[in-house]
C-alpha positions as CSV (number, residue, x, y, z in Angstrom):
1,X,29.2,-38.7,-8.0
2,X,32.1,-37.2,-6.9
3,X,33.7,-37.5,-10.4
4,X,31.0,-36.1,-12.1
5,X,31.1,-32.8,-10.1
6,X,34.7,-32.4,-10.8
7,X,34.4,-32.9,-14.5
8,X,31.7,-30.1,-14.0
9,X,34.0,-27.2,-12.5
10,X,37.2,-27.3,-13.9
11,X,39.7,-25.0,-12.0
12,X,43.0,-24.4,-13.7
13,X,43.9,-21.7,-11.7
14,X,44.0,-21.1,-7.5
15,X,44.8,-17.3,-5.9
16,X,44.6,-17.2,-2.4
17,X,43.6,-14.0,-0.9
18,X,45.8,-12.8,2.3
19,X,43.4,-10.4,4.0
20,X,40.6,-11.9,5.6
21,X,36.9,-12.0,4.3
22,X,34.0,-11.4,6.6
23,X,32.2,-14.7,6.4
24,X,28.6,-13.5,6.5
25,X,29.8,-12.6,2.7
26,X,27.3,-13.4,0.1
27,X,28.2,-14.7,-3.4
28,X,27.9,-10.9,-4.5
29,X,29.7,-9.4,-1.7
30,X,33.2,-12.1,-2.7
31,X,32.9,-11.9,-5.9
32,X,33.4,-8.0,-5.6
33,X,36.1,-8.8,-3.1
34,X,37.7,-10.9,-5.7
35,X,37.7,-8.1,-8.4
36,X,38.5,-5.6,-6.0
37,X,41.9,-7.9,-4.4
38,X,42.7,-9.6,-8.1
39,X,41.4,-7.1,-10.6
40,X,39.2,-9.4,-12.6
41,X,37.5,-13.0,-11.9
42,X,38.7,-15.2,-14.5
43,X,36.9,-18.6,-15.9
44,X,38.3,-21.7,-14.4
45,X,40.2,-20.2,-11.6
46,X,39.2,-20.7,-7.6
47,X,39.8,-17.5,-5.3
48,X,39.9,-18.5,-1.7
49,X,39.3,-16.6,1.4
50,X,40.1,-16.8,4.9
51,X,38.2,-15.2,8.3
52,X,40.8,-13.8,10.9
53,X,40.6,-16.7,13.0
54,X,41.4,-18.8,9.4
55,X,39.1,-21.7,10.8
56,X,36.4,-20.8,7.9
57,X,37.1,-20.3,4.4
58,X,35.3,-19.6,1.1
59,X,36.3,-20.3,-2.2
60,X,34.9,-18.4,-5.5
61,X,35.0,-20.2,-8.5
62,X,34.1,-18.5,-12.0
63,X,33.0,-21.5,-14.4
64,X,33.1,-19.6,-17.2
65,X,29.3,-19.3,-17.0
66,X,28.4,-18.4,-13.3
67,X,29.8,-18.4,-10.3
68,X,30.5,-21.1,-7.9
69,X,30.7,-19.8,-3.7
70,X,31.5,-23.0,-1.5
71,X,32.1,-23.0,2.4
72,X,34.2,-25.0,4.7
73,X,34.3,-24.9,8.5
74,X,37.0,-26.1,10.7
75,X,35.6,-27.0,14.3
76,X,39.1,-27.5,15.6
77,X,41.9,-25.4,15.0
78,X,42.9,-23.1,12.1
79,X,43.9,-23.5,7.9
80,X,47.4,-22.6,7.4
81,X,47.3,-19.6,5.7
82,X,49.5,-16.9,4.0
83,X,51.3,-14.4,6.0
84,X,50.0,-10.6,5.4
85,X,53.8,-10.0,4.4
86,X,53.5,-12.2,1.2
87,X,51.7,-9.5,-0.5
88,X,48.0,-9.3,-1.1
89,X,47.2,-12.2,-3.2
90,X,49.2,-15.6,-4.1
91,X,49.1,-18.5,-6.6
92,X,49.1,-21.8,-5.3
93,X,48.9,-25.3,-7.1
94,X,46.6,-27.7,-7.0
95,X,48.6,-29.9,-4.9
96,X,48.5,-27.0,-2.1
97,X,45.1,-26.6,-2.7
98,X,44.2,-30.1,-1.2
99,X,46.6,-29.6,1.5
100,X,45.3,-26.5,2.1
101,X,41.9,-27.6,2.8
102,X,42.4,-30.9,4.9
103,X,44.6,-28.9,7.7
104,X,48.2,-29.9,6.0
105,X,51.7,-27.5,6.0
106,X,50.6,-26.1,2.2
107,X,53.2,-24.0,1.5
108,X,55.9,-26.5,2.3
109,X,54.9,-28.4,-0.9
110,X,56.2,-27.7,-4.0
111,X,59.7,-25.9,-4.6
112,X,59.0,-25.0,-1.4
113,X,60.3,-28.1,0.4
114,X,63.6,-28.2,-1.7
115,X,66.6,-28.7,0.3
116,X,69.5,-26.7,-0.8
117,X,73.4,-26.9,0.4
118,X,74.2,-22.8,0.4
């Protein structure tokens, strides 16, 4: 089953959004927050948001048909999320992504994590 769902919403692009979203935010409500923060809502790509506390988070995904506004709760502690200082918006991989949502250090994946001799 779990196949079949991903075969149905294909995502080939993530943003992440660095301000918070009020949770109580309906699938109208994000998806003008997603035009507002990214300027458009493009097919295939997933926009996620954060609360303040950044133990909720919604993610809006354009299909290329409809829209697609998914929840997830922590009930202990807190997504790593972006600094404010990174800007207002960020790409992150797919790899990131499913970090991202099971808790895990994100942003130290990738070239991220490289270890250079200065």
């Amino acid at each position: 089953m779990a196949a079949r769902a991903a075969a149905v919403i294909r995502i080939d692009a993530v943003w992440l959004a660095v301000e918070p979203l009020d949770m109580r935010a309906g699938t109208e409500t994000a998806l003008a927050r997603v035009i507002k923060v990214f300027g458009e809502a493009r097919a295939h790509n997933a926009y996620l948001f954060a609360n303040r506390r950044a133990n909720r988070m919604k993610v809006l995904v354009h299909d290329g048909i409809g829209v697609w506004l998914c929840a997830r709760r922590l009930h202990q502690g807190s997504f790593t999320w972006a600094p404010s200082p990174a800007g207002s918006v960020m790409a992150i991989t797919a790899e990131q992504l499913q970090a991202l949502v099971i808790g895990l250090p994100w942003h130290r994946i990738g070239t991220a994590a490289t270890i250079r001799v200065a």
